[in-house]
N, C-alpha and C positions, 0 to 999 in steps of 0.2 A: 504494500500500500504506500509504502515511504518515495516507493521508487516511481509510481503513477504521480505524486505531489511534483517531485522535482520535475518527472519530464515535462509534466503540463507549466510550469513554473518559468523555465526554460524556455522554453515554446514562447510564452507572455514576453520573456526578458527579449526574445529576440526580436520579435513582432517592435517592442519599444523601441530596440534600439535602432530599426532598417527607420520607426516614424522618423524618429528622431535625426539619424545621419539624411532623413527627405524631406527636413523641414515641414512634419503633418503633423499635425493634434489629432490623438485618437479621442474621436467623441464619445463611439462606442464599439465592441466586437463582441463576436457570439461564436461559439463552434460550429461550424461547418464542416457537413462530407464530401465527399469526392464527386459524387453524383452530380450537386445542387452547382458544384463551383468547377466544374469540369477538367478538375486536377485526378492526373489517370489515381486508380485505386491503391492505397496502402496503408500499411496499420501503421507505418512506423512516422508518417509524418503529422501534423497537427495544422489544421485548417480553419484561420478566421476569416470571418465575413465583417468586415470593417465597415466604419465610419469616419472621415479624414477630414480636415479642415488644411488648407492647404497655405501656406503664407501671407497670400494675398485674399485670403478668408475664404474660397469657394470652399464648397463642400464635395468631398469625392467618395465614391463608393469602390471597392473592392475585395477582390476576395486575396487572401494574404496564405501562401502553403510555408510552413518552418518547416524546415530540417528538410533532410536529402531523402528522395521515394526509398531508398535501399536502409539505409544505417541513421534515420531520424534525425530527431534535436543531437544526436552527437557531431554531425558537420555543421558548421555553421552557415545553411543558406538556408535565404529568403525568395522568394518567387511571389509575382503579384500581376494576378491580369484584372484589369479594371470591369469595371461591370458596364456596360455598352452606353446608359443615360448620362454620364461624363464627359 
């Protein structure tokens, strides 16, 4: 159970930091699946469905995949396909 907190935690920290190094305010995120956000299927990566504010204040939606399809939150990337009314 120790080990579901970190990786979900992990997951959160990196989502922060790609807003962060992309100048977005996360408004809000919610987990998302593979299905809904068209990221191919796997257990090991972790899927938000964002809300972004962007520097110059617009608002952006995306969907945000952490970690690698293969070996999860242990690589450190980020993938983001925006959601098409942006």
């Amino acid at each position: 159970m120790l080990y579901l907190g970190w990786y979900f935690s992990k997951a959160y920290t990196m989502l922060k930091m790609w807003a962060d190094e992309n100048n977005y305010e996360i408004v809000s995120k919610e987990y998302a699946n593979s299905i809904e956000s068209g990221f191919p299927y796997s257990r090991a990566n972790i899927i938000f469905n964002v809300i972004l504010i962007a520097e110059n204040g617009i608002q952006k939606t995306a969907w945000v995949r952490c970690g690698n399809r293969n070996f999860g939150v242990f690589l450190n990337e980020v993938e983001v396909k925006w959601h098409t009314n942006n």
